[in-house]
C-alpha positions in Angstrom: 30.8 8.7 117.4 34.1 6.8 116.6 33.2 4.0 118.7 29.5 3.8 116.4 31.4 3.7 113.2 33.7 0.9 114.2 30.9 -1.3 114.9 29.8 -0.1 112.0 32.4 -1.1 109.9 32.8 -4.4 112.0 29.4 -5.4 111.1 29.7 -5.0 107.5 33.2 -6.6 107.3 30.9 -9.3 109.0 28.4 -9.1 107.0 30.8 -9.5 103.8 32.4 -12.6 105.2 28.9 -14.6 105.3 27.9 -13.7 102.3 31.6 -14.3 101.0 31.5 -18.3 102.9 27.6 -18.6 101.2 28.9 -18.1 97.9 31.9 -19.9 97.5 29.9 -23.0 99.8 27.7 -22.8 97.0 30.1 -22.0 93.7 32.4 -25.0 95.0 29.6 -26.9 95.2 28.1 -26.2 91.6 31.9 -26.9 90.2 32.1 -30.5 91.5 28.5 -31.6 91.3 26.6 -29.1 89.1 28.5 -27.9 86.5 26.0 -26.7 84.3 24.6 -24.5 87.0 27.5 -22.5 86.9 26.6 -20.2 84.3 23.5 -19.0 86.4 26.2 -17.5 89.1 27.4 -14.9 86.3 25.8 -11.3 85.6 25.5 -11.2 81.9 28.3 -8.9 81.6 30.4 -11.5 84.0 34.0 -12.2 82.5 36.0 -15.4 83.6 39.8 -15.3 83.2 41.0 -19.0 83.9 44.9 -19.2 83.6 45.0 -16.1 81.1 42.4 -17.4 79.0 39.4 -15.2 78.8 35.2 -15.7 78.6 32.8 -13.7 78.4 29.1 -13.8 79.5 27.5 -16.5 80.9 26.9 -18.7 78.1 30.5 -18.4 77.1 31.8 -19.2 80.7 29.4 -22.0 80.8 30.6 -23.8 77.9 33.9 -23.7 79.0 32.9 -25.2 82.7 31.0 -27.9 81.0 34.2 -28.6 78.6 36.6 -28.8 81.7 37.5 -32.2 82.8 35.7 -33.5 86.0 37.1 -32.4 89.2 36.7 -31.5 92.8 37.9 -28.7 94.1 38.0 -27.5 97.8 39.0 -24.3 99.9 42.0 -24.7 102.3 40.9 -24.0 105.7 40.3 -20.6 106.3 41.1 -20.5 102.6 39.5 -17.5 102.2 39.1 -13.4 102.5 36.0 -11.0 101.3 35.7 -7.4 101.9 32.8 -4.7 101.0 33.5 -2.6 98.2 32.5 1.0 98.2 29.2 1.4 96.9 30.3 4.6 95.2 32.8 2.7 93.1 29.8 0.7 91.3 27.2 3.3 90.8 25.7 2.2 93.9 25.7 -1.3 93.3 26.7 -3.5 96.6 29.9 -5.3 96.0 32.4 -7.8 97.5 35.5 -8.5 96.7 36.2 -12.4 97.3 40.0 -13.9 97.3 39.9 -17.9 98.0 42.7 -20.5 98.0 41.9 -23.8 97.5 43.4 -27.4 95.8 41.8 -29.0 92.7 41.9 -32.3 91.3 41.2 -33.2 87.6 40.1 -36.3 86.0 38.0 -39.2 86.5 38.2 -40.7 89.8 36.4 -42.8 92.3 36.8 -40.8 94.8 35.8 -37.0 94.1 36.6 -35.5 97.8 40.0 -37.4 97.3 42.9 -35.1 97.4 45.6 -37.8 98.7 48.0 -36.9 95.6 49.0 -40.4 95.5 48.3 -40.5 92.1 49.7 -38.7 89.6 47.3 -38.1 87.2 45.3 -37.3 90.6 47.8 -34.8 92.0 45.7 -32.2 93.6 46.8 -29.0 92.4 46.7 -25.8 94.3 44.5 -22.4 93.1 44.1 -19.1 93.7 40.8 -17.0 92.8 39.4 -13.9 92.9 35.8 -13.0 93.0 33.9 -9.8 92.4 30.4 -10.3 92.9 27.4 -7.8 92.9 24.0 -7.6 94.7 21.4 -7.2 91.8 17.6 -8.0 91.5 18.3 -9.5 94.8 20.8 -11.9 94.5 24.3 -12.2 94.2 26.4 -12.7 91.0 29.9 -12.3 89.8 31.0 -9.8 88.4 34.3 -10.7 87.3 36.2 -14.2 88.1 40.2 -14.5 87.8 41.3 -18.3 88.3 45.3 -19.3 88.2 46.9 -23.0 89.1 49.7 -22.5 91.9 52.2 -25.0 91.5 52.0 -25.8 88.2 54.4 -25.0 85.3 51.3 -23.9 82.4 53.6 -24.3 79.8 53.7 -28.2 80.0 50.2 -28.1 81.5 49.1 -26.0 78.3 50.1 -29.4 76.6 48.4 -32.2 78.4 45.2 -33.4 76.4 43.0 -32.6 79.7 43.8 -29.0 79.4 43.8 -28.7 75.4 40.0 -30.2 75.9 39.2 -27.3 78.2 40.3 -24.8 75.3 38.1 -26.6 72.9 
């Protein structure tokens, strides 16, 4: 019996990982080449909280990815985790709980897999975010997002005309 549910459990942690490396293949994706898809990736209650600033619903959280500055973002390797969430915890509703790790540079460039840093106004600069997305009508959509720079002081970033743009 113990032996059953440990598969068990193995097989969903599974499970949760390939749907966790499907979804951020594909989010990543929409970010550096298909901004304006974005939006789609949101329940309709989705919030977005990018460096403390808040959105809400998917037209809200579109309009602020088609406002930020071009970039390209990528995972680190192995650069992230997912896990199942209880079904009891959502009425029911299949969840996973996403946390990715990742570099991202802003601006226009020639290059938009370059993260060389050699520039400065190229200067890749490192992420951390957290995904909660939910299995309804048959696909998967987030639920909540939570984004925050690494290395970055966000007071002087908070400053830079690239970032003010993103408010606007």
């Amino acid at each position: 019996m113990a032996a059953q549910a440990l598969i068990s459990r193995e097989m969903r942690i599974s499970e949760a990982c390939r749907i966790a490396k499907d979804f951020t293949d594909r989010f990543y994706q929409c970010l550096n080449t298909e901004r304006h898809l974005l939006k789609n990736m949101y329940e309709e209650s989705g919030k977005l909280i990018f460096n403390g600033h808040g959105y809400c619903g998917p037209d809200a959280i579109g309009k602020f990815y088609e406002n930020l500055p071009k970039c390209s973002a990528r995972l680190n390797d192995g650069g992230f985790d997912a896990h199942g969430i209880d079904d009891k915890y959502l009425n029911g509703t299949s969840a996973i709980l996403i946390s990715a790790a990742g570099s991202v540079v802003y601006g226009n460039h020639d290059n938009p897999s370059s993260h060389d840093g050699r520039s400065k106004s190229l200067k890749p600069l490192d992420f951390f975010e957290t995904f909660v997305i939910t299995a309804k009508s048959g696909t998967w959509k987030i639920q909540s997002d939570s984004f925050r720079h690494q290395n970055c002081n966000t007071d002087s970033m908070l400053k830079t005309d690239a970032y003010i743009s993103m408010q606007e």
